[in-house]
KETORMI-574516 format. One line per field, with one value per residue (C-alpha): residue number from 1; residue in three letters; x, y, z. Coordinates in steps of 0.1 Angstrom, whole numbers. Example, Ala and Ser with C-alpha at 12.3 -4.5 7.8 and 13.67 -1.06 7.14 Angstrom:
seq: 1; 2
type: ala; ser
c1: 123; 137
c2: -45; -11
c3: 78; 71
% end
This chain:
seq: 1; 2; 3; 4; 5; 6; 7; 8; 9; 10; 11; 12; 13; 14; 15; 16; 17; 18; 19; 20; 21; 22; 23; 24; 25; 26; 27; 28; 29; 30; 31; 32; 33; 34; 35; 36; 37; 38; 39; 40; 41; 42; 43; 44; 45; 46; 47; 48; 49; 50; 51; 52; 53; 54; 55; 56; 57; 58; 59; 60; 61; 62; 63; 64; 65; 66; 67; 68; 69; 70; 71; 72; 73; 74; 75; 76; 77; 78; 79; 80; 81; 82; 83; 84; 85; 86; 87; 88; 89; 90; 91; 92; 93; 94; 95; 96; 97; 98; 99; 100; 101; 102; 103; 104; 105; 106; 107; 108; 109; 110; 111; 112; 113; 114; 115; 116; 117; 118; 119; 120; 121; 122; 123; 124; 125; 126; 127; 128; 129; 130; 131; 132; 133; 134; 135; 136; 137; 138; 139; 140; 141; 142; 143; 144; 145; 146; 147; 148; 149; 150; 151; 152; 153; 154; 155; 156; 157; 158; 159; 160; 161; 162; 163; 164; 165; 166; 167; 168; 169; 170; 171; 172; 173; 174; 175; 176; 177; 178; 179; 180; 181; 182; 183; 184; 185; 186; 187; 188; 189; 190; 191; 192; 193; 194; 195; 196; 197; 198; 199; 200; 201; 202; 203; 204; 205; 206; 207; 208; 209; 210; 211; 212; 213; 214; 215; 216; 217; 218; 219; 220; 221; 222; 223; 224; 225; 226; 227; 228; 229; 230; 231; 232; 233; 234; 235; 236; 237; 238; 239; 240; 241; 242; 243; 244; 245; 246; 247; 248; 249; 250; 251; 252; 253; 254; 255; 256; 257; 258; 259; 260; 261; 262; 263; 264; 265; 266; 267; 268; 269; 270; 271; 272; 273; 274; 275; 276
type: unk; unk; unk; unk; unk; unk; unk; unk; unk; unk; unk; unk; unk; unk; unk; unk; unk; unk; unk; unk; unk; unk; unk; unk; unk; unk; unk; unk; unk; unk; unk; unk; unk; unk; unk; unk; unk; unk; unk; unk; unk; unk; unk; unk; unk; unk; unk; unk; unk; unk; unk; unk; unk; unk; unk; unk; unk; unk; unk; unk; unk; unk; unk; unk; unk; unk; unk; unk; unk; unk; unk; unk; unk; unk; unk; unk; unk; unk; unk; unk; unk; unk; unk; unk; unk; unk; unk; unk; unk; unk; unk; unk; unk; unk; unk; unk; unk; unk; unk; unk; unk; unk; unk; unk; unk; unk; unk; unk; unk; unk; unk; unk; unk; unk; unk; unk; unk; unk; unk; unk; unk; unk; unk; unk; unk; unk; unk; unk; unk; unk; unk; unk; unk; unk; unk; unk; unk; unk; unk; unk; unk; unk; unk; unk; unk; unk; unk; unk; unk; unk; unk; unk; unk; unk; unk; unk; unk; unk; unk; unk; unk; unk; unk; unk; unk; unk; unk; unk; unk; unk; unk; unk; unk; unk; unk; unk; unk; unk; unk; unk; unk; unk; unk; unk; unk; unk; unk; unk; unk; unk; unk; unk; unk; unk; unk; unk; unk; unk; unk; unk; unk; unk; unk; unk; unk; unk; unk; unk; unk; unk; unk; unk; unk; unk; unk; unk; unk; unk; unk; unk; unk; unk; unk; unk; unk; unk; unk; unk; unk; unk; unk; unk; unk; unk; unk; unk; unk; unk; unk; unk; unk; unk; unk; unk; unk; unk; unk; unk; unk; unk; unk; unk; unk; unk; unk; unk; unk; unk; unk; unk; unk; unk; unk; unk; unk; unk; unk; unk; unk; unk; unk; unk; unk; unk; unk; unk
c1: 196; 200; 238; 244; 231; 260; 285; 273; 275; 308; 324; 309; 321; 357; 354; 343; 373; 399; 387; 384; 416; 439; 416; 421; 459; 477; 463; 468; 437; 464; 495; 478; 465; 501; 513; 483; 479; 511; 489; 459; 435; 404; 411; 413; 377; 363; 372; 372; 343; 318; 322; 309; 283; 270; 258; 246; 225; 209; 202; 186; 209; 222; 256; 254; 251; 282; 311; 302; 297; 278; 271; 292; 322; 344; 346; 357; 382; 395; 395; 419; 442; 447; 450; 475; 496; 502; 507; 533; 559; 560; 569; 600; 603; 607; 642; 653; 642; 662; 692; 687; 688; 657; 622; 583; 580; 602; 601; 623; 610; 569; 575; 589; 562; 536; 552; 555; 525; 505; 516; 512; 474; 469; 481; 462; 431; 438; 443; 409; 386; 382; 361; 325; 320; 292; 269; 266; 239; 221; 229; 214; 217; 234; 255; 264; 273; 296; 323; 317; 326; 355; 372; 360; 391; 410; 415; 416; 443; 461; 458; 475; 499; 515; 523; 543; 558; 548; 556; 528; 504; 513; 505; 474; 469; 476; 457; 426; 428; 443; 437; 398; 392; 405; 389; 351; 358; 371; 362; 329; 318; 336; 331; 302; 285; 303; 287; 250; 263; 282; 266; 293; 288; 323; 338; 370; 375; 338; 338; 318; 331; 328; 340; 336; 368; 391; 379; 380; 416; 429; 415; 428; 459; 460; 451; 484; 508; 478; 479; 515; 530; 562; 546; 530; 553; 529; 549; 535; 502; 512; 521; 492; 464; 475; 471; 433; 427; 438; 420; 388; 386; 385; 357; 340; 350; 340; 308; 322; 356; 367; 384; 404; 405; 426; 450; 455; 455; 483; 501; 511; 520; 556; 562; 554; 585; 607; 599; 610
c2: 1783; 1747; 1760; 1784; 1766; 1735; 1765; 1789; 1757; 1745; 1781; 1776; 1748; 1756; 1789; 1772; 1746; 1774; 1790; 1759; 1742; 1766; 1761; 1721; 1717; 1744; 1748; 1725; 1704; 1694; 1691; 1667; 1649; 1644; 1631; 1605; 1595; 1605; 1633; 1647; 1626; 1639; 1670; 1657; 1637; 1668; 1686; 1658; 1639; 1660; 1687; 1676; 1649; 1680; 1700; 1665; 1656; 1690; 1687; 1656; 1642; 1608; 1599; 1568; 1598; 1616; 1590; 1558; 1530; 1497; 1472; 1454; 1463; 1439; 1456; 1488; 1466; 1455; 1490; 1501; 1474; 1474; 1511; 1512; 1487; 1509; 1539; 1526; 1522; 1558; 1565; 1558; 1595; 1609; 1591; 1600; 1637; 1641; 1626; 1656; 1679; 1690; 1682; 1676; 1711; 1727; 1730; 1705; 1676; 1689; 1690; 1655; 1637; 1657; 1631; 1601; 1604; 1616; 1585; 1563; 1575; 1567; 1535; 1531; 1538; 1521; 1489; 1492; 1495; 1456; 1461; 1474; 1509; 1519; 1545; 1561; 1542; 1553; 1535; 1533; 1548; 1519; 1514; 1550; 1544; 1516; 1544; 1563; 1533; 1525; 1559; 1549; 1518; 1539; 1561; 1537; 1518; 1550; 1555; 1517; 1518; 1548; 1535; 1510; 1526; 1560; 1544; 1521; 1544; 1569; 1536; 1540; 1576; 1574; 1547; 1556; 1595; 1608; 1583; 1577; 1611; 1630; 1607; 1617; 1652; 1659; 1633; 1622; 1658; 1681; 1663; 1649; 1684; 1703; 1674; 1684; 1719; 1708; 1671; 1649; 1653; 1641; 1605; 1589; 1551; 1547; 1567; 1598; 1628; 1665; 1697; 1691; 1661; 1686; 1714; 1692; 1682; 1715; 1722; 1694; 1706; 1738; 1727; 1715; 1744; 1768; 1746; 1741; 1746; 1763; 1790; 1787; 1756; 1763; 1740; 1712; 1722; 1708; 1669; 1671; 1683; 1651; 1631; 1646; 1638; 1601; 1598; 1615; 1594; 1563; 1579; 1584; 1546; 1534; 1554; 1560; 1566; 1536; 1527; 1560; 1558; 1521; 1538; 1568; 1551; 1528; 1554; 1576; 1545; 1540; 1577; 1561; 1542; 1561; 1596; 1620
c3: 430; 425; 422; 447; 476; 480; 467; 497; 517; 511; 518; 548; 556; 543; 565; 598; 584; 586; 614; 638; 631; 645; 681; 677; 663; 678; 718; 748; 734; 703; 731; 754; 723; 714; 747; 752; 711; 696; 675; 673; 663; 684; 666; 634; 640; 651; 618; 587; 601; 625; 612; 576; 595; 618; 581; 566; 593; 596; 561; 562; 537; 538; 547; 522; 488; 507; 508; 536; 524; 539; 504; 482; 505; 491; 455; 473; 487; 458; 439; 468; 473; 436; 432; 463; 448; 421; 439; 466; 444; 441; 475; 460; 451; 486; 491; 455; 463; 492; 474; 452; 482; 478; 493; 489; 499; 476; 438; 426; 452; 446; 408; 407; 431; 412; 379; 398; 417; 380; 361; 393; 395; 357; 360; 393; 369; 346; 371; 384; 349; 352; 387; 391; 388; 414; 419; 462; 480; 513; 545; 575; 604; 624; 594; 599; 632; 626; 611; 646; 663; 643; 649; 691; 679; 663; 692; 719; 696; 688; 731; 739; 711; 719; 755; 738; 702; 683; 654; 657; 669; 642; 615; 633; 626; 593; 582; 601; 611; 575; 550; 556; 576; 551; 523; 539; 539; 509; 485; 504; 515; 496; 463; 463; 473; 443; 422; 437; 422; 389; 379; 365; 326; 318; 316; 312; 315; 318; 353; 349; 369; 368; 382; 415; 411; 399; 427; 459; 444; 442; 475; 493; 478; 489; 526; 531; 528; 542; 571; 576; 608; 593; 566; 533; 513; 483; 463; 488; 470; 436; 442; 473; 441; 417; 448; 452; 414; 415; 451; 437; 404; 430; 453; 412; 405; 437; 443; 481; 501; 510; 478; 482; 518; 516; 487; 510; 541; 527; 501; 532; 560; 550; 565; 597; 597; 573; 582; 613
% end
C-alpha cells in the first residue's frame, strides 16, 4: 500500500496533466496569453505548479519534502551555476545539427544532443561533488508563498517586456515559466513522489537516487513530442530524457529544484535569442 498510493497518485496527476493542457495551450485562454505575454505562461502556472500544489496541499504534505527550497540557498546556487556552466557549452549542438540538415526532432539531431547533452550532464556531476549534498527540508508557509509571488514578477515582467521586445519577454519565460516550472513538477513533484514509492537505495558520486530519477526523466521526456503542436517527434523524447537525468541527479544533489531549475533555466535561454 505504501507503494501503490503515490503510483495511483501520480497517474492521476499525469491524467489530469494530459487532459487539462490541451484546454490551457491550444483555446483563446493560450491566444490571448500570447498577445499580452508573448506565451502562455498563465497556462503553464496553472499546470507545472498548481496543479502539483493543489494535490500537496490536500495532502497535507509539505512543499519544502517536494522541491522549494527556503535554507542554505546559496549552495543551491552554486550547484546550478556550476552545473550550467558545463552544460551551455552544449548548446553548441543545435547549430552543428542543423548544419547537418537535420534537427532536435529528428534522429540524427535527437541522437547527437542525447551525446553531447549525456557527457555535458556527467561532467556537470562531476563539477558539483565538491559542494554540499543536502537532504529536502520543510518550509514555511510564507516561504512557500514567496515562489507564488515570484511567478506574480514573472508575469507582470513577462506583461511589460513584451510591450517592448518578445525576445526579452520570452528570456523571461524561459528562465522563470520552463526552467523552474517545469523543475517543481517534474523533479520536485514527480520525483520526489516516485521516491515516497521507490526510496533511493542507489548512489553514485555520493548522491543517493533511485527509480523514481530515471522514471520522472523518461517522462519528462516523453512530454515533449506527446505535447507537440505538430505530431508525435518521438525522437525529441531521447535528448529531452538525458536532460531529465542530469536535471534529476541535481534536484538528488541539491535536495530541491533550484539547482536544476538555474541549469535549466539557463541551458534553454540562448533559444531566446537564437531560435525562431
Amino acid at each position: 500500500m505504501k507503494r501503490i498510493l503515490p503510483i495511483a497518485e501520480v497517474a492521476v496527476v499525469l491524467t489530469l496533466f494530459a487532459a487539462l493542457r490541451p484546454l490551457l495551450r491550444e483555446t483563446p485562454f493560450a491566444t490571448w496569453q500570447k498577445g499580452a505575454f508573448g506565451g502562455a505562461p498563465v497556462s503553464s502556472t496553472l499546470l507545472f505548479f498548481v496543479l502539483p500544489m493543489v494535490v500537496l496541499i490536500a495532502g497535507r504534505r509539505n512543499p519544502g519534502l517536494y522541491g522549494l527550497a527556503a535554507h542554505d540557498l546559496s549552495d543551491h546556487r552554486r550547484v546550478g551555476l556550476r552545473a550550467a556552466a558545463v552544460l551551455l557549452p552544449s548548446t553548441v549542438l543545435f547549430p552543428v545539427i542543423g548544419l547537418l540538415g537535420s534537427t532536435h526532432e529528428e534522429w540524427l539531431g535527437a541522437l547527437l544532443l542525447a551525446a553531447g547533452v549525456g557527457v555535458a550532464g556527467f561532467v556537470a556531476a562531476r563539477a558539483t561533488t565538491t559542494l554540499p549534498t543536502r537532504e529536502p527540508r520543510e518550509i514555511s508557509r510564507l516561504e512557500t508563498a514567496v515562489y507564488l509571488a515570484v511567478l506574480v514578477l514573472g508575469l507582470l515582467a513577462c506583461f511589460g517586456l513584451n510591450l517592448v521586445s518578445g525576445v526579452l519577454a520570452r528570456a523571461v519565460q524561459l528562465l522563470i515559466f520552463v526552467g523552474f516550472l517545469e523543475e517543481f513538477f517534474f523533479r520536485g513533484y514527480l520525483q520526489s513522489r516516485l521516491n515516497d514509492a521507490f526510496g533511493r537505495p542507489y548512489e553514485v558520486l555520493g548522491v543517493a537516487f533511485g527509480p523514481g530519477l530515471v522514471l520522472a526523466a523518461v517522462v519528462f521526456g516523453l512530454a515533449h513530442p506527446l505535447t507537440s503542436p505538430d505530431g508525435m517527434p518521438w525522437p525529441w523524447a531521447v535528448w529531452t530524457a538525458v536532460g531529465g537525468l542530469v536535471f534529476g541527479f541535481l534536484r538528488e544533489k541539491s535536495g530541491a529544484v533550484v539547482a536544476p531549475a538555474i541549469a535549466h533555466g539557463l541551458w534553454v535561454l540562448p533559444s531566446a535569442f537564437f531560435a525562431p
